[in-house]
C-alpha positions in Angstrom: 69.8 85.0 103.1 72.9 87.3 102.2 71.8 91.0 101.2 73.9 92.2 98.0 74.6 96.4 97.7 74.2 96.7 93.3 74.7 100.0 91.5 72.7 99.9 88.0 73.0 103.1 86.1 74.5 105.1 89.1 71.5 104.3 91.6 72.3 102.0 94.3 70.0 98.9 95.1 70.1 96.0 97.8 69.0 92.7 97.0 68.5 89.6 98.5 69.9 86.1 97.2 70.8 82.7 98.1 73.9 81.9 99.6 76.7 81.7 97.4 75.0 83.0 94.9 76.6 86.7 95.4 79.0 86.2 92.5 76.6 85.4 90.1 74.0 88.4 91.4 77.2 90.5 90.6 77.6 89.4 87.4 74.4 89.9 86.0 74.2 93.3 87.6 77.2 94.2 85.8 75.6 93.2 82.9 72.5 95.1 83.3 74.7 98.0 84.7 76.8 98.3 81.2 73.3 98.3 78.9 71.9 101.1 81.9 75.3 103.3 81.5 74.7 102.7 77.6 70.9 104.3 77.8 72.2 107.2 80.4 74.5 108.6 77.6 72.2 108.3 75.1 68.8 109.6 76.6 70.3 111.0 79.9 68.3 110.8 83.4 65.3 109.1 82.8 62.8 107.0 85.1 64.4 104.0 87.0 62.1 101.7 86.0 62.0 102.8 82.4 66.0 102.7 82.8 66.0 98.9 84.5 63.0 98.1 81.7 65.3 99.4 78.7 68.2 97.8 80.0 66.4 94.2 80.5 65.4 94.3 77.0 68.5 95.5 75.2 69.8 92.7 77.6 67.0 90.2 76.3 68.0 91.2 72.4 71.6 90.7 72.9 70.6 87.1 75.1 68.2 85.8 71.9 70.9 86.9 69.2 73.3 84.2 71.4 71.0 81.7 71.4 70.0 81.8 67.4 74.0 81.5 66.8 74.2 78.5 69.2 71.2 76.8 67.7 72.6 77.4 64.4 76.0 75.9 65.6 74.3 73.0 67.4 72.5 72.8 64.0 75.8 72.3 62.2 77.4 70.1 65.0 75.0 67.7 64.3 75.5 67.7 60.6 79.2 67.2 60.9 78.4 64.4 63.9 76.2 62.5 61.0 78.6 63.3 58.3 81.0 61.4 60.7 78.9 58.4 61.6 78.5 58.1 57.1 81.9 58.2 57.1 82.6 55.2 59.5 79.9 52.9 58.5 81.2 53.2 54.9 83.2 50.1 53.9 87.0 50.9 53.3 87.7 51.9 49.6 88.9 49.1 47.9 93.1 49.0 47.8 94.3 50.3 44.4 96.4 48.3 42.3 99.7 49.7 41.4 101.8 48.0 38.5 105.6 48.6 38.9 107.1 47.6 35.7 110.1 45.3 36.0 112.9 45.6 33.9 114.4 42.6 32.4 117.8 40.7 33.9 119.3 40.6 30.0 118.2 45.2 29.8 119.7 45.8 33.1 123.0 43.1 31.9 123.3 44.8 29.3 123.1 48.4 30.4 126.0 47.2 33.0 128.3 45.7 29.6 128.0 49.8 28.1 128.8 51.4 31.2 132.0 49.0 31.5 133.0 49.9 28.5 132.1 53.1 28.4 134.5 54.0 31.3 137.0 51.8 29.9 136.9 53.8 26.5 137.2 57.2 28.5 140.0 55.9 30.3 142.0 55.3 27.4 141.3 58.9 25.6 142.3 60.3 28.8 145.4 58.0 29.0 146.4 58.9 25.2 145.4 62.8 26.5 147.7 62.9 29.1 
């Protein structure tokens, strides 16, 4: 069983954990180490087990704030996922009709028969204008 050298607030401790685990150990001890070196500038020296006690429970407050957020987002995960399942066991909204209007063969004849002569007259006035 590996033996790991950890500083916490500037005092040195060794502890013993389980192989390949000395990664993690570091870790948390740098955790515990940044809420130590927090209390030292605040309060100064003080005890080290009031220090590692202090420490542990600002560590604790910050660890419970975590969990209420992820509770409250597994909260609202689940209220989307349920919102989704709704949505897909809904039947399909029913097509909407759409009317196009047609226009008539004799209109759109017609329409052709004013735009003939329509260019035929502005041919001629430019003709007589030039």
């Amino acid at each position: 069983m590996p033996e790991v050298e950890i500083s916490i607030g500037g005092r040195k401790f060794d502890v013993a954990c389980q192989e390949g685990e000395e990664q993690y150990l570091h870790a948390a001890a740098k955790m515990l180490d940044t809420e130590a070196q927090v209390l030292a500038q605040q309060v100064g020296r003080i005890p080290e087990a009031r220090m590692l006690l202090m420490a542990g429970l600002m560590l604790a407050d910050k660890t419970a704030g975590l969990e209420d957020k992820l509770r409250e987002m597994e909260d609202r995960a689940a209220g989307y996922q349920s919102e989704l399942r709704m949505l897909k066991d809904a039947p399909p909204p029913k097509p909407e009709r759409v009317e196009v209007p047609v226009v008539p063969t004799e209109v759109t004849e017609t329409l052709q028969e004013i735009a003939a002569r329509t260019e035929a007259l502005a041919r001629d006035v430019e003709e007589r204008a030039g």
